[in-house]
N, C-alpha and C positions, 0 to 999 in steps of 0.2 A: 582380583584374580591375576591381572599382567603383574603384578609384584611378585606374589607367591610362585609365580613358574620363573620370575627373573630367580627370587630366590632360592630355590629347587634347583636353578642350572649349577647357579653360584658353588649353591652345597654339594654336588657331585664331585665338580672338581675340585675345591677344598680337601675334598677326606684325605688326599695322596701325602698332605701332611702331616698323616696322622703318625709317621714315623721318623725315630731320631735320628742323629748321625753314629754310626759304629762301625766297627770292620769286623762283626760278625764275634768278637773276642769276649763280648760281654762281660768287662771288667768291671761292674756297676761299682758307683761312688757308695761309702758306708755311710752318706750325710743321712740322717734319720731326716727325712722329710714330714711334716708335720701335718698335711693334707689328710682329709681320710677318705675312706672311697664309703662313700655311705650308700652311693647306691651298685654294690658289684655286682649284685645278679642282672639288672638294668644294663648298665656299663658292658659285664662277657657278653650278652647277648648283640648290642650292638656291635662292638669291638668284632665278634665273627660275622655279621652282618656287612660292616665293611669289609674285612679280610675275602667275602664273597665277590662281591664290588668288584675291588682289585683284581681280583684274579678273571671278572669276566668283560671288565671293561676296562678300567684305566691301564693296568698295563699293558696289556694289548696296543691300545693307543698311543702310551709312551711307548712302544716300541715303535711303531712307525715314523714317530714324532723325530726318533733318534736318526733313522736312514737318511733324514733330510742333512743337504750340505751342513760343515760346521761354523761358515759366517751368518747361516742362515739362522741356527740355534743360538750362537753367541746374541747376534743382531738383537732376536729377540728378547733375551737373557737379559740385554739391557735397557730396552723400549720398558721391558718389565719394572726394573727395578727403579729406572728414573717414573715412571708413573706413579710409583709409590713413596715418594718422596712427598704425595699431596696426601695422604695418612700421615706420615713420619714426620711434618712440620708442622701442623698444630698442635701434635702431641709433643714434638721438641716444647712447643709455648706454654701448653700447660701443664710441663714439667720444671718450666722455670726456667728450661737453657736456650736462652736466647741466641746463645753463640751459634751453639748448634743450629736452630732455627735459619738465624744467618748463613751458614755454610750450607744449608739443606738447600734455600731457596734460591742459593747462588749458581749451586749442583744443577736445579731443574732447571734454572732458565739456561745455563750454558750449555747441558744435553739438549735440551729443546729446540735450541738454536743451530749452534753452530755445531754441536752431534747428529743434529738431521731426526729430532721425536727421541734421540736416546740412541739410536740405532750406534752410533759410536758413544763410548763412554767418554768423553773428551777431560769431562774433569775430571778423574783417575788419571788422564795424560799429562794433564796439568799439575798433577802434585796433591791435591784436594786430599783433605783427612779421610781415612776409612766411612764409609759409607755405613751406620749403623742403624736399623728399621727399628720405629719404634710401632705400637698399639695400642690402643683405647684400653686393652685389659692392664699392659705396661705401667698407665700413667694412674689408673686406680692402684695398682700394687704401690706406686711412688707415694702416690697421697694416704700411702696404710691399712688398704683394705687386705684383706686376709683372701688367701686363695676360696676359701670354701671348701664343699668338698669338688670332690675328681668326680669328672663327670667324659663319656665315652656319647657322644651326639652319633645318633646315625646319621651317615654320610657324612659330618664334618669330624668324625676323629675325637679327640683326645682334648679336654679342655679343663674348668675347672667353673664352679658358680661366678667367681668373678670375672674370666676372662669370656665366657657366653657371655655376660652383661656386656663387656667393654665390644663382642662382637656386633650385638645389636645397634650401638649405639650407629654404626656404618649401616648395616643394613636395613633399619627401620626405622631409622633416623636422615632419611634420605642418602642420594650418590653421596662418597664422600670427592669426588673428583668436582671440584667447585673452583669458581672464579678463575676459569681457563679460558682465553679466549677463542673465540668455535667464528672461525667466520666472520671474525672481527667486530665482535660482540661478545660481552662479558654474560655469560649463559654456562649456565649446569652441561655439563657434558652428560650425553645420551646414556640412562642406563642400561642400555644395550651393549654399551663397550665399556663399562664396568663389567658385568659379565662376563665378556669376553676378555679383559684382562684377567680375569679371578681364573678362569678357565682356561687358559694360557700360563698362568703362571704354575698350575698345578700340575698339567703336559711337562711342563720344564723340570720341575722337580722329582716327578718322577722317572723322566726320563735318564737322569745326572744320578739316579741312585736303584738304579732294576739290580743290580749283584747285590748291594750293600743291604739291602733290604730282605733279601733273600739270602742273605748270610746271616742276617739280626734272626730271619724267622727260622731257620735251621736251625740253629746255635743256643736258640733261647729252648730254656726248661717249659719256662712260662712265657710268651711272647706277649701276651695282656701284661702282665706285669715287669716287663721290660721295657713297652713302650712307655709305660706308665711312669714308672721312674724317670725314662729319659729327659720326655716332656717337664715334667715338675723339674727335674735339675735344671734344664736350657728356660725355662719360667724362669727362677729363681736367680741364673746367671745373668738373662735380660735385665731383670727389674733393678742389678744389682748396679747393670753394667759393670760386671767382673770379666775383663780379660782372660782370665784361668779359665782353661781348656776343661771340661769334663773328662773322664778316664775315657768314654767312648765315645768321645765327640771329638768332631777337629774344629777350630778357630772360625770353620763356616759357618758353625751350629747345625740348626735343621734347615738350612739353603741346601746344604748340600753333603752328601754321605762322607766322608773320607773310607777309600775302598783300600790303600793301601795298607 
């Protein structure tokens, strides 16, 4: 039962990713994507499902989230993203790039440290290569598995059969925030601040994209099938790791909207 309500919190704030990066311009790529949406009556209903969500809870939230000072938001922004750097290095290993690997775990322990938990990005100071997140659904698309079909999870958004797989492997596959040391003991970190990071990072993203979001859902014909695309293109660009920008995405991907 304490799992299913950890994972219950988790999924709340996950869903705020359910949308891509755009500035409202809806210039969708003409790449034929090859996914199929085999369950859409499933999928629209969820899809409005969230879209209720948002409008009674997580926005609201991110907007509060937003009035807080901005070293306060930055601060976070990066306690966030170096935490996740303990997802992002296994899967650098069993994608084979060890270098990566290397400069990931060089990343954590130098924000850890001498960043103060991440709170300052130190190795970004220092020069360190672009910071690239990978994911359990990532590293199965790397080793060939096919997306599946599209799949629209309530409360978590926008996904596909294989990247739900690659999502479980974290959530029912124990924390994945492991061999930390807590106290000066090598010990699982509390799934309680798994949560709370899952739940933090989603506040942040919504907050970094309240217009952009709101210019994607005015602007779209179809906003189910707008985010729908986006996602499978920013899928596809990950797994590629291809630099090329999508037409309505900026170079952050889904971190973060580009509003200009």
């Amino acid at each position: 039962m304490i799992r299913l309500i950890k994972i219950s919190l988790i999924s709340i704030f996950l869903s705020v990713n359910a949308f891509a990066g755009s500035d409202g311009s809806l210039e969708l790529s003409k790449k034929n994507l090859s996914t199929k949406d085999c369950f859409e009556g499933f999928n629209r209903a969820s899809f409005a499902l969230n879209q209720g969500l948002d409008k009674v809870i997580f926005k609201p939230v991110a907007v509060g989230y937003r009035a807080l000072p901005s070293p306060v938001r930055a601060g976070t922004s990066n306690v966030l993203e170096n935490l996740s750097n303990l997802i992002t290095i296994p899967n650098n290993v069993l994608q084979g790039d060890l270098i990566s690997a290397g400069i990931n775990t060089t990343r954590l322990v130098v924000n850890s440290t001498i960043g103060i938990l991440g709170i300052i990005d130190v190795a970004d100071l220092l020069g360190f290569p672009e910071y690239v997140k990978e994911d359990y659904g990532q590293t199965l698309g790397k080793w060939g598995l096919g997306h599946g079909c599209y799949l629209v999870l309530p409360v978590l958004g926008p996904s596909t059969v294989r990247d739900t797989a690659g999502m479980f492997v974290n959530v029912m596959g124990g924390d994945p925030y492991y061999n930390i040391s807590v106290n000066g003991n090598n010990e699982f970190l509390d799934g309680q601040l798994y949560a709370t990071t899952k739940i933090l990072s989603g506040i942040d993203f919504r907050a970094k994209n309240i217009e952009a979001i709101d210019n994607l859902e005015k602007n779209s014909v179809d906003f189910y099938a707008s985010v729908k695309s986006l996602y499978l293109q920013d899928r596809e660009r990950k797994i590629s790791n291809s630099k090329d920008v999508i037409d309505t995405m900026n170079d952050g991907s889904w971190e973060e909207i580009d509003t200009n």
